[in-house]
Structure formats: structure tokens, C-alpha cells
N, C-alpha and C positions, 0 to 999 in steps of 0.2 A: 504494500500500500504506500505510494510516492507521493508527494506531494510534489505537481510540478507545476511553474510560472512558463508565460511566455504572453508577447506580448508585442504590439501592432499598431497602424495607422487601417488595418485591412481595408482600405478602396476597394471598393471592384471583387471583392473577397475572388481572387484569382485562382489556381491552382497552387499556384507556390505557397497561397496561405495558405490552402486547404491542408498540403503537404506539412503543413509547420502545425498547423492542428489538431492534424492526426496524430503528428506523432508523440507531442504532448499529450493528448487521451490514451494513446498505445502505452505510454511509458507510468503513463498513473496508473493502470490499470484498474484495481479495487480502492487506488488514494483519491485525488482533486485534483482540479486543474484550475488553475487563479489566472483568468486570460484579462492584461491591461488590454484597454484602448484610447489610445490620441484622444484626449481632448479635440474640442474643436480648436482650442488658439493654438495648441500645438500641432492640429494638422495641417494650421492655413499654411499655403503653398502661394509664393509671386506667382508662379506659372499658369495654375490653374485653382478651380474652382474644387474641393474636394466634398462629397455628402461628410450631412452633420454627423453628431455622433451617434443620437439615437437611431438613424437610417443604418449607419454601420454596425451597430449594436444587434439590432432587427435582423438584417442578413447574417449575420453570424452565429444568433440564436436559432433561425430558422433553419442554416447549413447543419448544426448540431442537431439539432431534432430528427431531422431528415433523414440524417446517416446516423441514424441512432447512437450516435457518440453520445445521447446523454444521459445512458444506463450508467456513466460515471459522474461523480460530483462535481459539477462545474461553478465556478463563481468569477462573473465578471463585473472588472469595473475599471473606473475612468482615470488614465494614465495624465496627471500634468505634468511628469517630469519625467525622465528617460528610464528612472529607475523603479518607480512604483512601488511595489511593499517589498520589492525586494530586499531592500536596507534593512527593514526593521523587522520583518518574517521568514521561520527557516523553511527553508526550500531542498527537496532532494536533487533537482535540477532544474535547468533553463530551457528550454530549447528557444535556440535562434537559427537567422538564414545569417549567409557569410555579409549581410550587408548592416547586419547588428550583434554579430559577434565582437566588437571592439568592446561595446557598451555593455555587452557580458562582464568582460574582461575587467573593465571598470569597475563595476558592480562588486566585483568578489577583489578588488584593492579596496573601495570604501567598508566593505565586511570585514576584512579582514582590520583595517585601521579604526573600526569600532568593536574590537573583538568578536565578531562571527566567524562561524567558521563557512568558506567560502562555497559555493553551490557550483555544483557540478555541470558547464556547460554540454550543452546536447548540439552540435553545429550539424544542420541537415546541407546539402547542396541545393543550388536555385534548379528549379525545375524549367526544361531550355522550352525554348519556342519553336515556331517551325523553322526560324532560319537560325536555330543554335546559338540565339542570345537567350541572357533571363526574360521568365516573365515578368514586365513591373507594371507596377498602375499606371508608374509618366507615359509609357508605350501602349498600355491598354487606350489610357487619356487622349494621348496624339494619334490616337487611328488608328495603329501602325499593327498593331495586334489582338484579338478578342482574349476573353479571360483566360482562355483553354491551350493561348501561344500562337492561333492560328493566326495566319498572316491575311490582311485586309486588305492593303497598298500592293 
């Protein structure tokens, strides 16, 4: 029974998050899963327009439901700062994608400089598109690719 974090802006809730979600439910197995999500001031983007939080909240509840990921214990809530209860809740692990594995990393030097003891990161790979880049939401955003990688342009 694990207790594990992880945690998002999920846009577009794409495959790569799917992929990061699952495997935070796979790895809790009979524990919980504590999933941050971005604020809305922390998702605003120069570039584009990002859904609020409860719209991204709602897909993510509904993806859980759906794939019955929610016969384990989930509890989500609203990320203002990069590191969320991580700081001050033990955690059996992380899981991140490599484009927030720094802030892992960070995460388990503030734990460890308040004496915790440090959480186990879980680093999965970006799951690639059709033309063998990550999938991200800026790319889902600019047209260039649907959630699934598929190429649009």
C-alpha cells in the first residue's frame, strides 16, 4: 500500500498524462494517489489560453472513472506552487515525465534540508507522436498534433 504524488498542469489531458497517471494508480496499488493540479495563475501561459482548473479537474476525474482507476484512493487538489504537499507529506514516490523530473529532484533537497526523508522518484518516458516528438499540450494547442500524437498539419 504506497502512497504516491504526482502532479500537473494536465491540458488537453493527452496520453503522456494518461501515461503518468496510470502509473501513479499502478504503483499505489491498494495505497492513494495525491494528484496536484496548476492553479489557474500558475497555468497562465503568454502563449496561449489554457482551460481553468475546474475544467481540468472534471477531465481528469472523468478519465479516472472511466478507466476504472478509481477502485484506488484518489485525492486531488490545487497545486500553487511547484511542490505541493510534497514538502510537508510522506510520500512513497513521485512519479514525473522527464520534463519535471528537475522539480522532483528539488523537492527531495528541500526534504531532505527540513529533515524528511527524501521520496522516491518514479521518471516514466514522454510518450512520442507520430512524427517521434513528445506529446505536449503547446503542440496539441498549435494544431500540430491531436491528444493521441496524431499529426494534423
Amino acid at each position: 500500500m504506497a502512497k504516491v504524488a504526482v502532479g500537473g498542469t494536465f491540458e488537453y489531458l493527452h496520453d503522456g498524462h494518461k501515461k503518468l497517471i496510470n502509473k501513479a494508480f499502478e504503483l499505489a496499488s491498494d495505497g492513494e494517489v495525491h494528484i496536484g493540479i496548476t492553479s489557474d495563475r500558475m497555468a497562465r501561459r503568454p502563449d496561449r489560453r489554457v482551460s481553468d482548473y475546474n475544467t481540468r479537474k472534471n477531465l481528469l476525474i472523468r478519465y479516472i472513472s472511466d478507466s476504472s482507476l478509481s477502485e484506488t484512493d484518489y485525492h486531488i487538489y490545487e497545486l500553487n506552487n511547484p511542490y505541493g504537499l510534497t514538502l510537508k507529506e510522506d510520500y512513497d514516490c513521485i512519479v514525473v515525465s522527464p520534463e519535471t523530473y528537475d522539480t522532483a529532484l528539488k523537492i527531495n533537497d528541500l526534504r531532505i534540508n527540513s529533515g524528511y526523508k527524501p521520496i522516491e522518484i518514479i521518471r516514466i518516458d514522454y510518450v512520442m507522436g507520430q512524427d517521434g516528438l513528445p506529446i505536449s499540450s503547446t503542440r496539441i494547442s498549435q494544431g500540430i498534433i491531436d491528444a493521441h500524437g496524431r499529426l494534423l498539419k
